[in-house]
PDB file with SEQRES, HELIX, SHEET and CRYST1 records, atoms N, CA, C and O in Angstrom:
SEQRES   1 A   42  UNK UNK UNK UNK UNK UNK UNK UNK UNK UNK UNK UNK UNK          
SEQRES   2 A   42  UNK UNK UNK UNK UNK UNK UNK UNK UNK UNK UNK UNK UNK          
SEQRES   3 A   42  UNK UNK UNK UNK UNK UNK UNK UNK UNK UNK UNK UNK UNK          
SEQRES   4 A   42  UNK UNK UNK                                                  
HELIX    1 AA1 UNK A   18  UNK A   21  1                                   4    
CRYST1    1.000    1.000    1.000  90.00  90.00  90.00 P 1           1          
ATOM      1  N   UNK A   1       0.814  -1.197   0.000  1.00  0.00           N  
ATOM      2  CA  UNK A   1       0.000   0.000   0.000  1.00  0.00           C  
ATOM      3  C   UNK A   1       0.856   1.260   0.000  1.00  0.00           C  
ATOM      4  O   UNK A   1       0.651   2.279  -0.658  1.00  0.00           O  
ATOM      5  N   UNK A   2       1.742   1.042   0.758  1.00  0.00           N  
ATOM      6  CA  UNK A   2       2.714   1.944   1.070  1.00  0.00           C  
ATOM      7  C   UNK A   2       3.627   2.895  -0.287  1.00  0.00           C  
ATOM      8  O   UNK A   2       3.859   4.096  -0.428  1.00  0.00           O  
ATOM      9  N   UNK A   3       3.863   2.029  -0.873  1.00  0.00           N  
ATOM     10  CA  UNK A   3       4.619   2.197  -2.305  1.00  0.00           C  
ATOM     11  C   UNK A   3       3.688   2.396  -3.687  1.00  0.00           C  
ATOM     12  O   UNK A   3       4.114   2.841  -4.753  1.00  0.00           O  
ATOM     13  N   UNK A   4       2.515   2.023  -3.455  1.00  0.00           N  
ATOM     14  CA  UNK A   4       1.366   2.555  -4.297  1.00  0.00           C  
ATOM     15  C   UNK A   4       1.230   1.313  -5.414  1.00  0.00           C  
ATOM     16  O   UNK A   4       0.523   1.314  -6.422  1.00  0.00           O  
ATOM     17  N   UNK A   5       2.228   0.125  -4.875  1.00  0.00           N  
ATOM     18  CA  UNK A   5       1.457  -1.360  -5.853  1.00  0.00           C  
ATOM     19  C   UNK A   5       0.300  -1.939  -5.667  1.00  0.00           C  
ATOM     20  O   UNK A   5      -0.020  -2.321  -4.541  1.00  0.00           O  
ATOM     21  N   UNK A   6      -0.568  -2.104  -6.817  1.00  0.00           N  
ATOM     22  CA  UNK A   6      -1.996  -2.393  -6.398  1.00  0.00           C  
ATOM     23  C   UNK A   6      -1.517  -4.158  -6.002  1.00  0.00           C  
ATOM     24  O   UNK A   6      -0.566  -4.777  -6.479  1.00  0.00           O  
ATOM     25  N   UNK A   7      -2.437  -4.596  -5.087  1.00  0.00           N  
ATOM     26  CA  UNK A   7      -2.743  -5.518  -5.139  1.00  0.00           C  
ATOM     27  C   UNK A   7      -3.136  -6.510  -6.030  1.00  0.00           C  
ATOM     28  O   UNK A   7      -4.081  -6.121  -6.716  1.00  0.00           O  
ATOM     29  N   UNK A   8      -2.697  -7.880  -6.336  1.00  0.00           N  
ATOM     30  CA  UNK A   8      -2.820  -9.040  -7.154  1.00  0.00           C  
ATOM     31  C   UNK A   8      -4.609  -9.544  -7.157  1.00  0.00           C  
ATOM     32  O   UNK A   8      -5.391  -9.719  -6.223  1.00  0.00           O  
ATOM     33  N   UNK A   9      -4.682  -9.596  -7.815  1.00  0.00           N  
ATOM     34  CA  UNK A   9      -6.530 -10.073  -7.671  1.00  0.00           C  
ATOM     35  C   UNK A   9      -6.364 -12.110  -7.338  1.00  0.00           C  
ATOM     36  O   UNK A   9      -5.616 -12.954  -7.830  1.00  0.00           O  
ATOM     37  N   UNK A  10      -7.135 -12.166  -6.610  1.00  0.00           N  
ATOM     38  CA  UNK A  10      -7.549 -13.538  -5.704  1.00  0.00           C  
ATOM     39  C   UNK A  10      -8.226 -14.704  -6.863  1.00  0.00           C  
ATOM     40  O   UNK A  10      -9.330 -14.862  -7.385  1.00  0.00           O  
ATOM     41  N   UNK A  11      -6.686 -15.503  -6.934  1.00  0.00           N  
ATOM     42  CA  UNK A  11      -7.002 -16.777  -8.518  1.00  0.00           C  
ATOM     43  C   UNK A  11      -8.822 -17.173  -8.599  1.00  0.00           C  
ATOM     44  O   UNK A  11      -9.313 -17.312  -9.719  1.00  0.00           O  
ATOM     45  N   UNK A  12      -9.734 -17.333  -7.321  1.00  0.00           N  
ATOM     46  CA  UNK A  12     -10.834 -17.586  -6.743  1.00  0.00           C  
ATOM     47  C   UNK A  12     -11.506 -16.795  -7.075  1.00  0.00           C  
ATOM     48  O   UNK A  12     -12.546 -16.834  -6.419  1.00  0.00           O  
ATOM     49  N   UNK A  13     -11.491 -15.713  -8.085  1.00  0.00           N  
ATOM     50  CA  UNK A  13     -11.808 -14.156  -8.139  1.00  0.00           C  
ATOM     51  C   UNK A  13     -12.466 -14.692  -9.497  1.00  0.00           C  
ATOM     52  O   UNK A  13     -11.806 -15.030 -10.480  1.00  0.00           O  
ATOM     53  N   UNK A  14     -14.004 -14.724  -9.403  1.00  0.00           N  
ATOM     54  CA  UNK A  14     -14.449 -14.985 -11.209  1.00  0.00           C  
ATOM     55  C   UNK A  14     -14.354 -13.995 -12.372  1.00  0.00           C  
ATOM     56  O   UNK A  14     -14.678 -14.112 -13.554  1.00  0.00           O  
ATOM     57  N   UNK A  15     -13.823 -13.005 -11.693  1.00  0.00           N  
ATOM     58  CA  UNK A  15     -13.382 -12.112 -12.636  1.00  0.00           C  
ATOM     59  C   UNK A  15     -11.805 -11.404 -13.274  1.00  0.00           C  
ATOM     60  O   UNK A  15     -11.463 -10.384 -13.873  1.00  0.00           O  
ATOM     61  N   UNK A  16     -11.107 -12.732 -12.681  1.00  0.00           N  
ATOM     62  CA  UNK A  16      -9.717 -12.831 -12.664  1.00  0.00           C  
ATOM     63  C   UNK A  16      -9.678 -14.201 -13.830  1.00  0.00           C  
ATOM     64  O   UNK A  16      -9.636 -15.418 -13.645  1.00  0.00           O  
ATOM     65  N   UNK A  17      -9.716 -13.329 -15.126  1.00  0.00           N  
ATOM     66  CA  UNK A  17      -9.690 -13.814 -16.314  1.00  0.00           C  
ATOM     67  C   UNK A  17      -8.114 -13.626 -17.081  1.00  0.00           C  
ATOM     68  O   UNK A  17      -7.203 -12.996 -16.544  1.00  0.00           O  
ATOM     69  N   UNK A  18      -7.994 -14.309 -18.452  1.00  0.00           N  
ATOM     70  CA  UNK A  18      -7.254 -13.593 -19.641  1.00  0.00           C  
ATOM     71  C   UNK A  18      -5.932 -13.200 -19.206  1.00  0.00           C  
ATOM     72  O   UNK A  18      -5.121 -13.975 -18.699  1.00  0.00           O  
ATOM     73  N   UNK A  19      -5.674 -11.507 -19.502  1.00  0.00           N  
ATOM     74  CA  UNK A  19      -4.480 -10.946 -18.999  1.00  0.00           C  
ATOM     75  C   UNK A  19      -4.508 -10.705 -17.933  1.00  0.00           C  
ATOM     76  O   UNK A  19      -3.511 -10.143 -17.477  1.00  0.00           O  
ATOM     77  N   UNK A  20      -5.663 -11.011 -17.007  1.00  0.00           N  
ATOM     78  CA  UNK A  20      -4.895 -10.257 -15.599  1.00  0.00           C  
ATOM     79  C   UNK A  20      -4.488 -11.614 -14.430  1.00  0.00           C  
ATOM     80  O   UNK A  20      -4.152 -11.492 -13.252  1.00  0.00           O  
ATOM     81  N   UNK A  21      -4.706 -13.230 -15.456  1.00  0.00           N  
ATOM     82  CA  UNK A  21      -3.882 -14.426 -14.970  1.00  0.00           C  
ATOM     83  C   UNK A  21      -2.519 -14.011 -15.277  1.00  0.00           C  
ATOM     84  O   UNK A  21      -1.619 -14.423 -14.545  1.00  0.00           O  
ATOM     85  N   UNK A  22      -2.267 -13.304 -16.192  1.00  0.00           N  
ATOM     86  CA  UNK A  22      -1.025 -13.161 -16.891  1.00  0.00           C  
ATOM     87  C   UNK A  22      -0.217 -12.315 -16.253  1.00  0.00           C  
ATOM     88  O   UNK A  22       0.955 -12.466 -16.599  1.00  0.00           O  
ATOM     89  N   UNK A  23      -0.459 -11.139 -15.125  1.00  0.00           N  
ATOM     90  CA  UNK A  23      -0.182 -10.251 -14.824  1.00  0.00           C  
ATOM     91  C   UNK A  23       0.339 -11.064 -13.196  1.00  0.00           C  
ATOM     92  O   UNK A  23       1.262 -10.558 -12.557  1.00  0.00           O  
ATOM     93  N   UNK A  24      -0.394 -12.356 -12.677  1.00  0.00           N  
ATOM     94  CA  UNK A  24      -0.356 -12.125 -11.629  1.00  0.00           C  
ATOM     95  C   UNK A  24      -1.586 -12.792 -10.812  1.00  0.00           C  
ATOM     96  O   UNK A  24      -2.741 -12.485 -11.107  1.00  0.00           O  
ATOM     97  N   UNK A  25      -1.323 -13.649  -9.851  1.00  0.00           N  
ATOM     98  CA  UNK A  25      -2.750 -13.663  -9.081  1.00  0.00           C  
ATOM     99  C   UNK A  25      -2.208 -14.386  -7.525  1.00  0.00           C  
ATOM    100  O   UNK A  25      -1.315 -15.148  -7.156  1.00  0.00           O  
ATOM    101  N   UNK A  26      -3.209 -13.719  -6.989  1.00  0.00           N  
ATOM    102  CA  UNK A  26      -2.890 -14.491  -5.483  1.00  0.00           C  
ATOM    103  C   UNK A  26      -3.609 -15.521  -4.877  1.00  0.00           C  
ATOM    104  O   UNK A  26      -4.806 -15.742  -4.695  1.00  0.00           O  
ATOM    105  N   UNK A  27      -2.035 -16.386  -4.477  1.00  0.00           N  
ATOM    106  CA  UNK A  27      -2.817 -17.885  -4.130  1.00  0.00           C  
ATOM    107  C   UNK A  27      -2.815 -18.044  -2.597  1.00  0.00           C  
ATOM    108  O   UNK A  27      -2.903 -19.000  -1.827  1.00  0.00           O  
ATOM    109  N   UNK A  28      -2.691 -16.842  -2.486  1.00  0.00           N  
ATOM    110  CA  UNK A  28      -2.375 -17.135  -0.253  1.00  0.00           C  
ATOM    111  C   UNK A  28      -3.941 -17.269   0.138  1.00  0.00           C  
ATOM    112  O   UNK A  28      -4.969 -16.756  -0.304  1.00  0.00           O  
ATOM    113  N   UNK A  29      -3.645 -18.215   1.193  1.00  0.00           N  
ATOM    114  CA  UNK A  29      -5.001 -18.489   2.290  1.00  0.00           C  
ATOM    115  C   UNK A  29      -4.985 -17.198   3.124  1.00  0.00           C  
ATOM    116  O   UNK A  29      -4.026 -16.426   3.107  1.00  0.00           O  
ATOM    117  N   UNK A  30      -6.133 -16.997   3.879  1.00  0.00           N  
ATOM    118  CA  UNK A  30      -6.700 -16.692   5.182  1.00  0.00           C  
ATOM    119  C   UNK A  30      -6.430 -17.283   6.300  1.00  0.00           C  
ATOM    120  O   UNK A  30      -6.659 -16.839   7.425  1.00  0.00           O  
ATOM    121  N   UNK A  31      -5.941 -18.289   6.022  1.00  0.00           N  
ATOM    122  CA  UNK A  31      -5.830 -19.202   7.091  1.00  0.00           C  
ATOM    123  C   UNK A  31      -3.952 -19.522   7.336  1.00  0.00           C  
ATOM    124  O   UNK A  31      -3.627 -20.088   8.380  1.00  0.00           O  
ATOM    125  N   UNK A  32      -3.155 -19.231   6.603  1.00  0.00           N  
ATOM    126  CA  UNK A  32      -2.184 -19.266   6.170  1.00  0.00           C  
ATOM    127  C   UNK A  32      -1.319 -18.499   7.366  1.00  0.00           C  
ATOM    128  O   UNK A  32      -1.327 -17.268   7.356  1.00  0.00           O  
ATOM    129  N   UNK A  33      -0.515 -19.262   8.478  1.00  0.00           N  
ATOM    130  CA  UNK A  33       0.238 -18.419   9.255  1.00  0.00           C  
ATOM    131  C   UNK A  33       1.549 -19.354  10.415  1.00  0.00           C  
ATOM    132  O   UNK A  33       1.676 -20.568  10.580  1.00  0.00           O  
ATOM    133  N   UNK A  34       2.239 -18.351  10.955  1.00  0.00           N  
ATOM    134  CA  UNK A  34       2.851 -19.023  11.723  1.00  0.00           C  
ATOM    135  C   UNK A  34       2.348 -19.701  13.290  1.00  0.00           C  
ATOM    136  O   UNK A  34       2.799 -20.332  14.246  1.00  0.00           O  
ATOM    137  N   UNK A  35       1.647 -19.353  13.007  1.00  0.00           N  
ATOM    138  CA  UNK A  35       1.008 -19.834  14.609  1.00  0.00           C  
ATOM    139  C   UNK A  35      -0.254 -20.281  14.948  1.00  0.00           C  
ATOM    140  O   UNK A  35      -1.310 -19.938  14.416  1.00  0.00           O  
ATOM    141  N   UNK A  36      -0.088 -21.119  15.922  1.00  0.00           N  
ATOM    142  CA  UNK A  36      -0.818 -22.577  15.913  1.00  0.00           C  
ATOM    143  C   UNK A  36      -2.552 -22.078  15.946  1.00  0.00           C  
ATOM    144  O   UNK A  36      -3.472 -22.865  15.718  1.00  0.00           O  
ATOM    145  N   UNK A  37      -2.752 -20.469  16.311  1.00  0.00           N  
ATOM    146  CA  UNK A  37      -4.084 -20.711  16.496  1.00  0.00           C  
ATOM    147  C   UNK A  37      -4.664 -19.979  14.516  1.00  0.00           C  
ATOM    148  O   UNK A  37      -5.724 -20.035  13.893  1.00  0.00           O  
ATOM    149  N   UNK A  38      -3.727 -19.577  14.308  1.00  0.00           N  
ATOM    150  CA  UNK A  38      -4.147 -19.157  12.943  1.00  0.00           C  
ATOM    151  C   UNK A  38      -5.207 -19.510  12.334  1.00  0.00           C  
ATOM    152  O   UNK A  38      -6.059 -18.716  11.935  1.00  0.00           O  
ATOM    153  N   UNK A  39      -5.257 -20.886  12.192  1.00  0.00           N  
ATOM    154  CA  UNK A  39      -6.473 -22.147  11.206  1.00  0.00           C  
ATOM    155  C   UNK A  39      -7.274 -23.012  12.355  1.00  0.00           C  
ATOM    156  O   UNK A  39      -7.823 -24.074  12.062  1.00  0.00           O  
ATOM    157  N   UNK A  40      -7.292 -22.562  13.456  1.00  0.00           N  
ATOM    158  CA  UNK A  40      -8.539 -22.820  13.818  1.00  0.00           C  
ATOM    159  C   UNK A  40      -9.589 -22.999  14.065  1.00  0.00           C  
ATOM    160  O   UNK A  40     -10.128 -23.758  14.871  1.00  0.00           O  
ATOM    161  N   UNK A  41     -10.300 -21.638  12.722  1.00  0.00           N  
ATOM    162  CA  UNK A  41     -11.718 -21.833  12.295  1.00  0.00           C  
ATOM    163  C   UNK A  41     -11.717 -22.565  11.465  1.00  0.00           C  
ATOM    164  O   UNK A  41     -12.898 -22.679  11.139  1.00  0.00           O  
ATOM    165  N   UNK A  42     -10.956 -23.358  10.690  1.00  0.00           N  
ATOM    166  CA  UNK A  42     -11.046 -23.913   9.696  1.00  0.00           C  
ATOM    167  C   UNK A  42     -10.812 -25.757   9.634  1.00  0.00           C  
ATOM    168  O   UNK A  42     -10.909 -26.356   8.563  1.00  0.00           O  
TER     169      UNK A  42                                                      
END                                                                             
């Protein structure tokens, strides 16, 4: 945010088509972390 790069649009994103697979997409979880209670709703 800081540096003014937009954010990657979410592969899960139905509107993350064409060129903007091409550009880039993000595959990180929500749940995704170092510590043990991170994925506990899940």
């Amino acid at each position: 945010e800081m540096i003014g790069i937009p954010y990657l649009p979410p592969f899960v994103d139905p509107n993350t088509t064409g060129k903007k697979i091409l550009a880039g997409v993000n595959f990180a979880s929500a749940a995704a972390g170092i510590l043990d209670d991170t994925g506990l709703n899940y």
